[in-house]
C-alpha positions in Angstrom: 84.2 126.3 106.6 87.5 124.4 107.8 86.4 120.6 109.4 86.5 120.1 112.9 89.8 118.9 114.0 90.0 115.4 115.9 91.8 115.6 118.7 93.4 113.2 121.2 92.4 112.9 125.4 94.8 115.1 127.2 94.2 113.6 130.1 94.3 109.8 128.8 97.8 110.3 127.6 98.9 111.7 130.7 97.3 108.5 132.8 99.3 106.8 129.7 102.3 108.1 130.6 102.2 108.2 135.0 101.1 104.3 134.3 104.4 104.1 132.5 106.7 106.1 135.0 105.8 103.4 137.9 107.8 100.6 136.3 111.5 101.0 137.7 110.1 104.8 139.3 113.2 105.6 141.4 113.1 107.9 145.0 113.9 110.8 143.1 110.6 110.1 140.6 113.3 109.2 137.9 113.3 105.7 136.4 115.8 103.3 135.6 114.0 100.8 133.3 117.1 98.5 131.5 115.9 96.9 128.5 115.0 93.3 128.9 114.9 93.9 132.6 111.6 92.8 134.9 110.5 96.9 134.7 111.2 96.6 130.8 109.0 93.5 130.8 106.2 94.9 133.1 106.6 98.2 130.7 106.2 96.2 127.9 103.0 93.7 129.3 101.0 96.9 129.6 101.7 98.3 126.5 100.6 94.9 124.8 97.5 94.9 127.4 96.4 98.4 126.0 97.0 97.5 122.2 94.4 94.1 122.3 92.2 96.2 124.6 91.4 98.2 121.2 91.4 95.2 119.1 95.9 95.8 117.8 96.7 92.8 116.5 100.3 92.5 118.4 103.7 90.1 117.2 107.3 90.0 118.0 110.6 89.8 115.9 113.5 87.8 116.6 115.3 91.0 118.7 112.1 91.6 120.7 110.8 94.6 119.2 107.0 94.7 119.4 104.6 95.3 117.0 100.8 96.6 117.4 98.8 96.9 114.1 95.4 98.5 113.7 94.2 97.1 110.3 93.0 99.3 106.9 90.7 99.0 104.5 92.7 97.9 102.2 96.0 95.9 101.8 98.8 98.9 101.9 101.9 99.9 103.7 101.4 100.6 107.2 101.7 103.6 108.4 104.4 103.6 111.7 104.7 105.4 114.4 106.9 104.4 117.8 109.8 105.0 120.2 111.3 102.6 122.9 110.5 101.7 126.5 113.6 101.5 127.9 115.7 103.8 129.6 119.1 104.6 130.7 120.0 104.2 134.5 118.1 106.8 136.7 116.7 108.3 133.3 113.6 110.3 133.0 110.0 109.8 132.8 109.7 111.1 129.1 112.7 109.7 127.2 111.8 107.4 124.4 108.1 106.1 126.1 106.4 109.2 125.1 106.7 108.2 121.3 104.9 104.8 122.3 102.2 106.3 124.4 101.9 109.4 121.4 101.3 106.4 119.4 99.3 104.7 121.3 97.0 107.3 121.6 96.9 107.8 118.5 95.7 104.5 117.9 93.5 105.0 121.0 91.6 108.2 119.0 91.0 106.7 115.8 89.5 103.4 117.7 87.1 105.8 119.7 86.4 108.0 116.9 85.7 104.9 114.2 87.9 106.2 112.0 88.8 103.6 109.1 92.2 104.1 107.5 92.6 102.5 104.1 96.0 101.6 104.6 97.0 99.8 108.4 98.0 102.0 111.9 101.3 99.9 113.3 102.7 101.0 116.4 106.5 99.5 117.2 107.9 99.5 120.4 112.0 99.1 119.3 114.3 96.9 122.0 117.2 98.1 123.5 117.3 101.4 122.1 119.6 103.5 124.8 121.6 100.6 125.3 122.2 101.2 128.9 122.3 97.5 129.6 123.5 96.1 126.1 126.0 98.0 124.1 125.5 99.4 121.9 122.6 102.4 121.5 119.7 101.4 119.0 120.8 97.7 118.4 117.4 96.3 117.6 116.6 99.0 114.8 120.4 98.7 113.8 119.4 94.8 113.4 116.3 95.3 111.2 117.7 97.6 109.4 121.0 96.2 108.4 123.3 98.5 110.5 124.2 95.8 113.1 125.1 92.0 112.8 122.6 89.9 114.7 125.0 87.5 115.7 127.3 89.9 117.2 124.4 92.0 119.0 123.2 88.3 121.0 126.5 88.2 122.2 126.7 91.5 124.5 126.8 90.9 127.6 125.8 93.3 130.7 127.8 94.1 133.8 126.6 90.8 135.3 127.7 88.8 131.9 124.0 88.3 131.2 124.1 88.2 126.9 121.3 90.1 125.2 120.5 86.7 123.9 120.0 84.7 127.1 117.9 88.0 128.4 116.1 87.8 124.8 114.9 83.9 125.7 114.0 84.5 129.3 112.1 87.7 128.3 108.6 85.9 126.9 109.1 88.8 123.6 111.4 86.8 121.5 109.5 86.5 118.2 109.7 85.5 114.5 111.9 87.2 111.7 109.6 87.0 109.7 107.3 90.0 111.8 110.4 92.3 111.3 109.0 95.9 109.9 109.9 95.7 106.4 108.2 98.0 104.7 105.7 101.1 105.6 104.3 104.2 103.4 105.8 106.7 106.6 108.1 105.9 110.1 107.0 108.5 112.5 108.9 108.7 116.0 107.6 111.6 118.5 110.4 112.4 121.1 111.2 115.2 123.9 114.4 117.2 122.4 116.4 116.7 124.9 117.6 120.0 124.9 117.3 123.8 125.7 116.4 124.9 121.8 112.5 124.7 121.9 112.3 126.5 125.1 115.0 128.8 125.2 112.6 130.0 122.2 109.4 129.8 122.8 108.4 126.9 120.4 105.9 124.5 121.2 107.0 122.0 118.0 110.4 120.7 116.8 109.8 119.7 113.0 113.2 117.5 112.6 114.5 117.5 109.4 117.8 115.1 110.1 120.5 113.3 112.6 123.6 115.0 112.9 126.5 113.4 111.6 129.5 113.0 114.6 132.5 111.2 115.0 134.3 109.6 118.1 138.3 109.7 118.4 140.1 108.3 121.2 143.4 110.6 122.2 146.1 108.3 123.7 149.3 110.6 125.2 152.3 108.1 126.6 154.9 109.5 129.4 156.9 108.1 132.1 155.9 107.2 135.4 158.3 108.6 138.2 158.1 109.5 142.0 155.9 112.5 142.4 158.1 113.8 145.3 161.7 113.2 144.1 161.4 114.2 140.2 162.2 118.0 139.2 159.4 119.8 137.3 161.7 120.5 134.1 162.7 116.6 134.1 159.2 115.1 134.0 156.8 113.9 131.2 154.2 114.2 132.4 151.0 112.5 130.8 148.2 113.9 132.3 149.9 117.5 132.0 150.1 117.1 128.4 147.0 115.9 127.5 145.3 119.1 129.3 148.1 121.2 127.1 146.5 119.0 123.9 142.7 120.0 125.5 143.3 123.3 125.5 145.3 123.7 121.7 141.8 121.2 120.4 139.2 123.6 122.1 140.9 126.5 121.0 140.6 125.2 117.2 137.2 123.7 117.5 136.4 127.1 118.8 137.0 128.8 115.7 134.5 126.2 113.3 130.9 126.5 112.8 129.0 127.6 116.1 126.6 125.2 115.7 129.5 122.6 116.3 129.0 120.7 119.5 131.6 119.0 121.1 132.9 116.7 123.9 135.5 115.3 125.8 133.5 112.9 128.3 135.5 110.4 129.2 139.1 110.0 130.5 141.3 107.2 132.1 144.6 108.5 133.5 147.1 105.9 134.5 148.5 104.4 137.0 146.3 106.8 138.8 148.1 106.9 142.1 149.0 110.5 143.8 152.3 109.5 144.3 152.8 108.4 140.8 153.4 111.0 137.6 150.9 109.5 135.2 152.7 107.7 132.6 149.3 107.5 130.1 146.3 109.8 130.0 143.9 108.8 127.4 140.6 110.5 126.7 137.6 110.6 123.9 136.8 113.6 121.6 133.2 113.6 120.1 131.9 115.9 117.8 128.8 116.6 116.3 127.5 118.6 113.4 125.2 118.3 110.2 127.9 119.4 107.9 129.7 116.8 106.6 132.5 118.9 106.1 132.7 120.9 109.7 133.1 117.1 111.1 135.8 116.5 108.7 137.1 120.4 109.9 137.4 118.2 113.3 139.3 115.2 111.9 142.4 117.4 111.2 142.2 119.5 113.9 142.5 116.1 115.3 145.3 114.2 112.9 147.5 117.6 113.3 148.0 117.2 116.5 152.2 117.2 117.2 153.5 113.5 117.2 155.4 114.7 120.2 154.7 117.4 123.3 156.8 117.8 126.8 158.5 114.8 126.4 155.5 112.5 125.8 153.7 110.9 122.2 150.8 111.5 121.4 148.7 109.0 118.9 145.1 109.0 118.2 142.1 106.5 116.3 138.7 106.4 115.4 136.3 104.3 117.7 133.2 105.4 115.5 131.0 107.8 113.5 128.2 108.4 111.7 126.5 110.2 108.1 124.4 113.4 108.6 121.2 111.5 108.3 118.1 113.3 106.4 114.7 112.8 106.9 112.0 112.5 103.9 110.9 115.7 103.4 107.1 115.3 102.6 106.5 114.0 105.8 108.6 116.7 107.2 106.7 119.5 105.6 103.6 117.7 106.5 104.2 117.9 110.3 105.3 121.6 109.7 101.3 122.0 107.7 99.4 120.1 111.1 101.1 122.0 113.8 100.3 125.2 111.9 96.6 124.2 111.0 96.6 123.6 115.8 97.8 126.9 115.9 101.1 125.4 117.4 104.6 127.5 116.8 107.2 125.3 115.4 110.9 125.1 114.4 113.1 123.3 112.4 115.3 121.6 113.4 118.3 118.5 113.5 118.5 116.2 116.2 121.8 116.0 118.2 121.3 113.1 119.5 120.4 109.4 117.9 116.5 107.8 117.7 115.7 104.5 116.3 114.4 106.7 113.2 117.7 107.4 112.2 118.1 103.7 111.4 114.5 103.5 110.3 115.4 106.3 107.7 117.9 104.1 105.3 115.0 102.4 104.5 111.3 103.8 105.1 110.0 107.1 104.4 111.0 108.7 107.6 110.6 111.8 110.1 110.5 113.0 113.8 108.5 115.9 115.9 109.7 117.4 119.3 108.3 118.8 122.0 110.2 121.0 124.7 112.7 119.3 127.3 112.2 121.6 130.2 115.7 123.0 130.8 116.6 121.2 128.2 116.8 118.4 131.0 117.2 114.9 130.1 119.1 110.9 130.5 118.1 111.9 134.1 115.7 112.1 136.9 115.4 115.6 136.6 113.6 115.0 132.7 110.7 116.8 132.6 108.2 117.9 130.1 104.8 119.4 130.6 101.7 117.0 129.8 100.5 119.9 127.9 103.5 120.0 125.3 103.0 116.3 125.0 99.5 116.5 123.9 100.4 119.5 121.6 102.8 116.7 120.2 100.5 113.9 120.0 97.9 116.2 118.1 100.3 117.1 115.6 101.1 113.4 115.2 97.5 112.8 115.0 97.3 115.1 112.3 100.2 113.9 110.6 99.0 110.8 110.4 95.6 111.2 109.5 97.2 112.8 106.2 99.6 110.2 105.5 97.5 107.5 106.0 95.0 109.6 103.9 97.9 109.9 100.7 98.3 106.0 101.4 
């Protein structure tokens, strides 16, 4: 006869997360909570309140991230499990504090249920993870891990030249270094998807096996600037004209590569950006994204081929940034694949397209993340939404997950 599964309260986690959604809630039931920010701070006093109300032993690191630790039975790696608090500007209500309530209640179940781990239950709440108010994305779990220079991250400054290290001081979470997460037996991040995949399918469970790799090129096309009233068509060069001509030869080849490729071209300055004025420079980002190492570099030469020279203008291009395909530890993968099947729960895997703290997490912990469905694939705005029900389908399966891992411990 198959043991009694323990389960989470549905109806906790949802208090959990409404409790949540009220610091920064915008009209439009959004929230804009910037890290470090009074909302972020509020966020983060409740968060703490909850952990000592269960007896977590709770510290800070030198970049604020917190940590909440439920102790074992014996002296072992912890097993982790966490997400961020903060938010992007008019973000959603799911985004990043669903992995720290999951964990939380998580760490709420096996208080209630007296269950006694032999290795430690740590929660981390990681700082400044969307970087919506410090550039860049994921600097505190860049800094732990090595990815980011600490010195350089205190030094970014906000749009009212407020440094992440004067909002670190005046925060009340600056900690020790010595209480950076150093080593655990499993990292485990929960997250929405933040797209239309789980629900365009009918899966209740995203078993994420990796990060996409991507790279980030800035296009730069130089013209001349002339009246836009006196100069003949055939006589101009025309920046702005040519960069679309450049668009259109780019899409055309990215087109033809892998369809899982995903690409963009989200940002574009256009200069001197005047009506009266043929542009003279037109400069705009290409990002790609795909696991495959080798369909990114398919992108790169799409992207270095491009003519020197088009309609009279140049045309010149660099690298602002990229990243490795990054692949999570597969026990831990498989074992979330095992507990949503032992719920019952359909699941698919899966690569994230977008970046998580575990990415970072993963160059040096045993590492994975679980999904649940981003209704419309909705999200980074008010309109995020995801049913409490798929979030406690999630938590269980992180329950369950971590009940085995801490069990293998």
């Amino acid at each position: 006869m198959q043991q009694q599964k323990v389960l989470i309260q549905a109806e906790r986690l949802q208090e959990s997360l409404e409790k949540f959604s009220t610091f920064g809630r915008t009209p439009a039931n959004g929230v804009t909570r910037l890290s470090l920010s009074k909302e972020d701070i509020a966020a983060r006093d409740y968060f703490v309140a909850c952990c000592k109300e269960i007896g977590m032993e709770v510290k800070f690191d030198d970049m604020a991230n917190i940590y909440a630790v439920m102790p074992g039975t014996e002296n072992k790696p912890p097993v982790v499990m966490g997400s961020h608090l903060d938010t992007v500007k008019k973000g959603g209500r799911f985004d990043g504090v669903l992995g720290v309530a999951a964990a939380l209640e998580v760490a709420r179940t096996l208080h209630d249920t007296h269950i006694k781990p032999k290795a430690p239950f740590m929660i981390v709440n990681f700082t400044n993870e969307e970087g919506a108010r410090f550039e860049p994305a994921m600097m505190c779990s860049g800094v732990i891990s090595g990815k980011f220079d600490q010195s350089v991250m205190l030094k970014s400054r906000d749009e009212d030249g407020i440094s992440f290290g004067e909002a670190l001081a005046a925060s009340g979470y600056a900690g020790d270094a010595k209480n950076r997460l150093k080593e655990a037996s499993a990292f485990l991040e929960m997250h929405i998807e933040q797209g239309p995949v789980l629900e365009s399918e009918g899966k209740q469970i995203g078993v994420v096996e990796g990060v996409v790799g991507m790279v980030n090129y800035e296009i730069e096309v130089t013209g001349e600037s002339d009246h836009a009233g006196t100069t003949p068509m055939g006589m101009r060069k025309d920046a702005l004209f040519t960069a679309a001509d450049i668009i259109s030869i780019l899409r055309k080849q990215l087109n033809q590569l892998d369809p899982a490729l995903v690409y963009t071209m989200g940002r574009m300055n256009v200069y001197p950006n005047i009506h009266t004025v043929i542009p003279n420079k037109a400069v705009f980002t290409l990002e790609a994204r795909h696991q495959d190492p080798e369909v990114v570099a398919q992108v790169v030469e799409a992207i270095k081929t491009l003519p020197q020279e088009m309609s009279g203008c140049t045309i010149s291009s660099k690298k602002l940034w990229s990243r490795e395909t990054v692949v999570f530890d597969k026990s831990i993968v498989s074992q979330i694949e095992k507990s949503a099947q032992s719920l019952g729960l359909s699941s698919k895997k899966m690569y994230s397209g977008a970046g998580h703290d575990a990415q970072f997490m993963a160059s040096y912990l045993p590492t994975a993340m679980l999904f649940v469905p981003s209704i419309n694939g909705k999200s980074h705005c008010e309109e995020e939404r995801t049913t409490y029900e798929d979030c406690a389908c999630g938590v269980n399966v992180a329950l369950d997950t971590v009940l085995a891992l801490l069990e293998k411990v």
